[in-house]
C-alpha positions in Angstrom: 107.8 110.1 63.7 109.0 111.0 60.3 108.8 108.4 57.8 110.8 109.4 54.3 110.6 108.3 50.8 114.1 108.9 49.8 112.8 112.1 47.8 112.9 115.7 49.3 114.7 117.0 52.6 113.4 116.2 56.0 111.5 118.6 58.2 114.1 118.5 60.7 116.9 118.3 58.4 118.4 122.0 58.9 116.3 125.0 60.4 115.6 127.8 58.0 118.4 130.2 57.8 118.6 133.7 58.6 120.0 134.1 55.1 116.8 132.3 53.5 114.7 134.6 51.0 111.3 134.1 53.2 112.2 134.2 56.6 110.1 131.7 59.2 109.9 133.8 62.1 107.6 133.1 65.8 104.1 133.4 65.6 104.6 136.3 68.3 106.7 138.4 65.9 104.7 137.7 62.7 101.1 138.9 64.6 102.4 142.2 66.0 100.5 141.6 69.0 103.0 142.4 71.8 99.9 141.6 74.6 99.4 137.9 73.3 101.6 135.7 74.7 102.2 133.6 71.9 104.3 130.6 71.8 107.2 130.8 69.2 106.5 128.5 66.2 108.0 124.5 66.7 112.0 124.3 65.1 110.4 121.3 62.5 107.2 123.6 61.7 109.8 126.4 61.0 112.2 124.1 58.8 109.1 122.7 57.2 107.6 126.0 56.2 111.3 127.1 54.7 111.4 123.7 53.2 108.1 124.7 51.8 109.1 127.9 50.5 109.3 126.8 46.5 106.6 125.1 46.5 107.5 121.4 45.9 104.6 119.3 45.9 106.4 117.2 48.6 107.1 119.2 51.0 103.3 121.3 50.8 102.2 118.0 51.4 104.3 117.5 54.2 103.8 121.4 55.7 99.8 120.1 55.4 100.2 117.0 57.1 102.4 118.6 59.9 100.5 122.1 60.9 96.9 120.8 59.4 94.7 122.5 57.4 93.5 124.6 60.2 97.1 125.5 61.0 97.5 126.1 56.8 94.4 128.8 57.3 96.3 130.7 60.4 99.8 130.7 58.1 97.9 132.1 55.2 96.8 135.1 57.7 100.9 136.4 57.7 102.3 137.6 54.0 105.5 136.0 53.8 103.4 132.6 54.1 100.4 132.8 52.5 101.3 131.8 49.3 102.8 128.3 50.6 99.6 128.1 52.6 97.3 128.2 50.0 99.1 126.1 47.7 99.7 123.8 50.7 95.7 123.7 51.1 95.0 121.3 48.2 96.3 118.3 50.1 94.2 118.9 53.3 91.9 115.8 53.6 88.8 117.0 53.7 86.7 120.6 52.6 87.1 122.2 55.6 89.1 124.7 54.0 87.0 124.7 50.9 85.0 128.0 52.5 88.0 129.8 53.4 89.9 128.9 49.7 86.4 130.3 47.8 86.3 133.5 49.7 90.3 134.3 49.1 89.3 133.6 45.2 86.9 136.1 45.5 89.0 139.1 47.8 92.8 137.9 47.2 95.2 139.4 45.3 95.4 137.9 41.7 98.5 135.8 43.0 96.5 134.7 46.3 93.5 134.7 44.0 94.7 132.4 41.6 96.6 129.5 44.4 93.5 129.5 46.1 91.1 128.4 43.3 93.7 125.9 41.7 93.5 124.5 45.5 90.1 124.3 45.5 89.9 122.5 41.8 92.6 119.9 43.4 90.7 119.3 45.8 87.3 119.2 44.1 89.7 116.7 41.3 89.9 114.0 43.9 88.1 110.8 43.6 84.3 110.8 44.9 84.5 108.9 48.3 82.6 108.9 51.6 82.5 112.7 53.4 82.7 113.3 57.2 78.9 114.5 57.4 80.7 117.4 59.5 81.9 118.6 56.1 78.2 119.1 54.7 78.5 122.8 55.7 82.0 123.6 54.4 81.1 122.2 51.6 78.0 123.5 50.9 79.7 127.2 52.1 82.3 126.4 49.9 80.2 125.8 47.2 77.7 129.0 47.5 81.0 131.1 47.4 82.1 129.7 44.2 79.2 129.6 42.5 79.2 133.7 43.5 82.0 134.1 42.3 81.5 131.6 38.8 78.2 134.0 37.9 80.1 137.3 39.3 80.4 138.6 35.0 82.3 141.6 36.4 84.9 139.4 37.9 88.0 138.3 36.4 87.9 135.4 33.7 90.7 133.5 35.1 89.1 133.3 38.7 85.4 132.7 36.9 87.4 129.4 34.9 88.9 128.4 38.1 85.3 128.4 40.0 83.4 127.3 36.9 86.1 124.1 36.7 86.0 123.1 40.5 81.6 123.5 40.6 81.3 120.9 38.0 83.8 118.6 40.1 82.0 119.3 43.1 78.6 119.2 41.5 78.7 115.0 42.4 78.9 116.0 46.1 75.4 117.4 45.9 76.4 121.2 47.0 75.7 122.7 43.7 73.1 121.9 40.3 75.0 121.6 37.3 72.4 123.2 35.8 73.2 126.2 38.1 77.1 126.5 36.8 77.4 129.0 34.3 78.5 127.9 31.1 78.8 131.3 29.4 82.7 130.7 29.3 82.5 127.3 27.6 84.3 127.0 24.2 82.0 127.1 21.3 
């Protein structure tokens, strides 16, 4: 059931046109694996990822709450939406994604780079509260990846800023020393 707040279009308002600038297509055709036998993606999970497509806060928020986080992870494997994925990944409820989010900061593109670690600093922004002990090893993953990428002096500022801002969030968690976080990028 879709409950609205008055702002932003509904999911099954219109299905994305053929004329739209980042076509949704079926899973099938975006994989290229003619074996699989793929399901074609749902008519409100393709007019919620076109919805998606400038990046609104409210409608990521509604792409995460409709396809998950895991569902945000398999999106971000296809070009024409990873970049709403990733952005999309900052509202997924827990750090299960946290992992996946360090290690595109680290390999993306400077684009994919850059949506992944201001995902992970939203995430790591949110207010300290109790974590699903199955999170311990995202997090902690998570964590490692960043802090590889924070002391990495050959890699690029922007990304080692991004890192550097989401450890000392994260530090409270446990998953990383402040004392560890590199503070050779701090103003002086």
């Amino acid at each position: 059931m879709w409950c609205g707040c008055g702002k932003g279009k509904s999911p099954d308002a219109a299905a994305p046109s053929a004329s739209s600038s980042a076509p949704v297509t079926a899973v099938g055709d975006r994989t290229g694996d003619a074996g699989d036998d793929a399901e074609s993606m749902a008519p409100r999970e393709a007019a919620q990822w076109a919805a998606a497509h400038d990046g609104e806060p409210e409608e990521l928020m509604r792409l995460a709450d409709l396809v998950g986080c895991e569902g945000l992870e398999e999106g971000a494997a296809h070009a024409e939406l990873r970049g709403m994925a990733l952005q999309a990944m900052q509202y997924c409820r827990d750090f299960s994604e946290l992992p996946f989010l360090s290690q595109v900061g680290i390999d993306g593109s400077d684009d994919d780079a850059r949506a992944a670690l201001a995902s992970a600093v939203a995430l790591a922004a949110r207010p300290r509260r109790s974590v699903d002990p199955e999170d311990a090893d995202e997090l902690h993953t998570g964590c490692a990846t960043l802090l590889s990428l924070a002391r990495g002096l050959e890699r690029p500022r922007d990304r080692r800023v991004l890192a550097i801002r989401a450890l000392r969030m994260l530090s409270e968690y446990g998953c990383v020393k402040r004392a560890d976080i590199p503070a050779d990028l701090d103003a002086r």
